[in-house]
N, C-alpha and C positions, 0 to 999 in steps of 0.2 A: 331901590328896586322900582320899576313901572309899573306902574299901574295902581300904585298903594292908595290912590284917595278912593280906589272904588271899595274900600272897606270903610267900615268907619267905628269905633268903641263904644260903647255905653259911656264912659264919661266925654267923652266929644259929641255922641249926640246930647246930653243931658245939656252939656254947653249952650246948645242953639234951639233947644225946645222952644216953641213960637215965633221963631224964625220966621216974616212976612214970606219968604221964597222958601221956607222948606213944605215938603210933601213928603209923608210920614206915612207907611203904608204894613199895615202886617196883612202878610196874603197865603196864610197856612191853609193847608186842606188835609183835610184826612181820608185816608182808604180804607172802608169798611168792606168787608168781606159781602160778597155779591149773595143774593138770592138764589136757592136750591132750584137750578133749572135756568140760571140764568146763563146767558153766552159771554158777561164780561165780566173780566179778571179782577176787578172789583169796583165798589161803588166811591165814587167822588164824591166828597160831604163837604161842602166849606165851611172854613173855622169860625163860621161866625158865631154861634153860642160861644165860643171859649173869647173871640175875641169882646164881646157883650161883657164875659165874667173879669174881665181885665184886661186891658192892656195899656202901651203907652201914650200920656195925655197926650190929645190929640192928635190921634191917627185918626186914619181911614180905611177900610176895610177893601182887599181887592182878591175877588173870584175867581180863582182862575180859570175854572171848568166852564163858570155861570156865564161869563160877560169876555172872557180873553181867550177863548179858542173854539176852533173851528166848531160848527154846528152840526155840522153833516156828513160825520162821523162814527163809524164803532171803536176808534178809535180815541182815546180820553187826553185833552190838554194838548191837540194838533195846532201848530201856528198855522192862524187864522189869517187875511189877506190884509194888507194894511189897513186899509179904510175902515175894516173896524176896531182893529186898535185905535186908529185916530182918534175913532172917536168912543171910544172906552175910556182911554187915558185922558180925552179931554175931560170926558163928565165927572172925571176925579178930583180937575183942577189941575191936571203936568202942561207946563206950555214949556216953553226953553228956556224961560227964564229960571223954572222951578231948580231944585238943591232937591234930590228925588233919597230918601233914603226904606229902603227893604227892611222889615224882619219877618220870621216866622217860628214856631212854639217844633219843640223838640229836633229839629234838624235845617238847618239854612236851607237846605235843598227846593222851598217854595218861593224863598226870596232870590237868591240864586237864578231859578229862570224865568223870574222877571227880567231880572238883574240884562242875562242872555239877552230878551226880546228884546227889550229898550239899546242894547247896543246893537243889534240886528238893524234897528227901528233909523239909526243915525243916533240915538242921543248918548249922551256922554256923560252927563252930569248924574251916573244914580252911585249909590254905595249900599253894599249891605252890611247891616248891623253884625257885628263881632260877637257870637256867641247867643243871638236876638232875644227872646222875650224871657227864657230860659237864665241867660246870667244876667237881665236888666232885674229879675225877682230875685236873685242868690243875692246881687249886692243892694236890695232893700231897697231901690230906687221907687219912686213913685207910679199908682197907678190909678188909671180911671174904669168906672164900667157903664153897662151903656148902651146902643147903638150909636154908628160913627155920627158925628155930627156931618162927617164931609169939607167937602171943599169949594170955593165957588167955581164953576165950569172954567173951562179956558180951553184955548187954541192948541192942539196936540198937531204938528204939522210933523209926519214921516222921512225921513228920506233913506230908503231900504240900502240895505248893504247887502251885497252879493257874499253866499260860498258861505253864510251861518248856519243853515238848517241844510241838510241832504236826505235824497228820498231812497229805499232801497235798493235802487239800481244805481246810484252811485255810492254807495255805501261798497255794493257786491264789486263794480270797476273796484275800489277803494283795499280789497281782498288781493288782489294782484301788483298794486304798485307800489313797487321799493320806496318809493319816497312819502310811503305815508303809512305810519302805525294807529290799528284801529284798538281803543281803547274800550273796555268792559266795567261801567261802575258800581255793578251788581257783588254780592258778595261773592267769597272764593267756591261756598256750595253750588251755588246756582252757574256759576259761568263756567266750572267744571263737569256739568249736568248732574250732579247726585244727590239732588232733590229733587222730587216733583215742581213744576213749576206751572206758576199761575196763566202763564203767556201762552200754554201750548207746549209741542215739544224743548224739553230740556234740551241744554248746549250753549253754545255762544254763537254769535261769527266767528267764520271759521277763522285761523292767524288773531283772532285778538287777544293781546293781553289783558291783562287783570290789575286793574288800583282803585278798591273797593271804596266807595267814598265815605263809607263809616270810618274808613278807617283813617280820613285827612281831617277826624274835628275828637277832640276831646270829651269823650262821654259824659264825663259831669257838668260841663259848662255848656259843650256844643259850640264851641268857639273851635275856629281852624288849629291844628295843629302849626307850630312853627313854620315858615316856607322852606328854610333848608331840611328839614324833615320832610317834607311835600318833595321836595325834589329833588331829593334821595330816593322816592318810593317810586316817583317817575322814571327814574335814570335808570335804574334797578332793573326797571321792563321796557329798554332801551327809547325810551322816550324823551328826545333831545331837539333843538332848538332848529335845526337846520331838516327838520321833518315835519311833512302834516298833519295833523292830530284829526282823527274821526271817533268821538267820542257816543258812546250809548249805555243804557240802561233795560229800566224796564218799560216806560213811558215818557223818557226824554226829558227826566225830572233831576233824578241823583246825580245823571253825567253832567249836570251844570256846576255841581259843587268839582268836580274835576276841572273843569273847563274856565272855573273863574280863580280856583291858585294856579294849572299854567296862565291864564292871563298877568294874573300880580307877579309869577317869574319871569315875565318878558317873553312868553310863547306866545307868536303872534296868528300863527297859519292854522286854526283851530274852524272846529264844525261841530254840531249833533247832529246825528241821525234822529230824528223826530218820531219816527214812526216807532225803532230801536224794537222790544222784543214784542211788546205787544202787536207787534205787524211780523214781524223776522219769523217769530216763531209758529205762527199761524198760516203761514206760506210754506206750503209744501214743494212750489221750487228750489227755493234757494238752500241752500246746504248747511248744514248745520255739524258741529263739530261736539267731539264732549272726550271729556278724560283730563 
């Protein structure tokens, strides 16, 4: 299959723990429910207490909200302009040379869109942990606590790739053309609107389908489900190789866990909508669908 080194196992990494070239990163955040009277959908907390009570020897901790997305925003976890990823990922220690490997504590979906940015970015070299902090604790493996020590600075040079991220008006073009199915990786409640929902109006984009990304990782472990399982659930909602993939959520977060098994099946013509409901559904242009 392609793409497979961009995953990698708890016993493959345990393999190369202190590896001169690796770069070792848990980048969890959590969403605490917003303040009575507040206007956003909720509060971005980075994992760093949890990552302080453990994690694995020598990581380094990476913010997503804090130091990796746009500032000037109401919107939470926007990809930010290159130059300051540059130099985000540099002050982490990722140069080219680095072996970049992701995890994050109850669902990949934080390491995931790194995972996204960094190939957005030009670089090639990251994987995410298989099941991350979650099954590295089930199979007993070892841990440190702490703050990160870090890594020493280096040279993070970009070279952006076109057609990763899309802004709501090509999501909306994206609503009309045959050659691209736009995917929903919210659960089946919400994309069918029969929940309230945090974003604003309940619904989805209108024509997209549903492959809820809880439902591509195994509940106990948090490890992906098999690929040919993955992509049964894809096929199922006509989502095939020779089509564009316009994938979203509800902050541009969970559609990455979609977006990085079609990568490992060899889908190659893929996007997020960034903005996804947190913007979608706030926007009283655009059209919104439910049922």
């Amino acid at each position: 299959m392609p793409g497979r080194n961009d995953l990698i196992t708890t016993a493959e990494l345990a393999g190369i723990l202190g590896s001169p070239d690796l770069r070792l990163f848990d980048c969890t955040t959590y969403l605490e429910p917003a303040p009575e009277g507040s206007n956003l959908p909720y509060l971005a907390v980075a994992g760093r207490h949890t990552f302080e009570a453990g994690h694995i020897p020598g990581a380094d901790f990476l913010d997503l909200q804090g130091e990796f997305s746009e500032a000037g925003t109401e919107l939470r976890f926007m990809m930010p302009d290159a130059a300051q990823l540059e130099r985000a990922f540099g002050a982490h220690g990722v140069s080219k040379a680095s072996r970049v490997v992701l995890y994050s504590i109850g669902t990949p979906m934080w390491a995931t869109r790194f995972w996204w940015m960094l190939r957005s970015l030009g670089f090639d070299n990251a994987a995410v942990l298989d099941g991350g902090l979650d099954k590295w604790k089930l199979e007993d493996r070892p841990l440190e606590s702490g703050p990160a020590k870090g890594y020493a600075p280096a040279t993070f040079t970009a070279k952006p790739r076109d057609g990763f991220f899309v802004d709501k008006h090509q999501t909306l073009a994206a609503t009309s053309e045959r050659g691209t199915v736009i995917v929903n990786a919210l659960g089946p409640q919400f994309h069918r609107g029969l929940e309230p929902s945090r974003y604003g109006r309940p619904g989805r984009v209108p024509g997209s389908c549903n492959v809820s990304a809880a439902t591509l990782l195994d509940p106990k472990t948090k490890a992906f489900v098999p690929l040919a399982e993955a992509e049964a659930k894809f096929k199922a909602q006509g989502i095939t190789k020779e089509k564009r993939v316009v994938a979203y959520c509800g902050g541009g977060i969970s559609a990455t866990v979609d977006l990085f098994l079609l990568h490992q099946l060899g889908y190659d013509n893929l996007a997020l909508y960034d903005g996804s409901m947190g913007e979608w559904a706030n926007d009283t242009s655009l059209p919104i669908e439910t049922g």
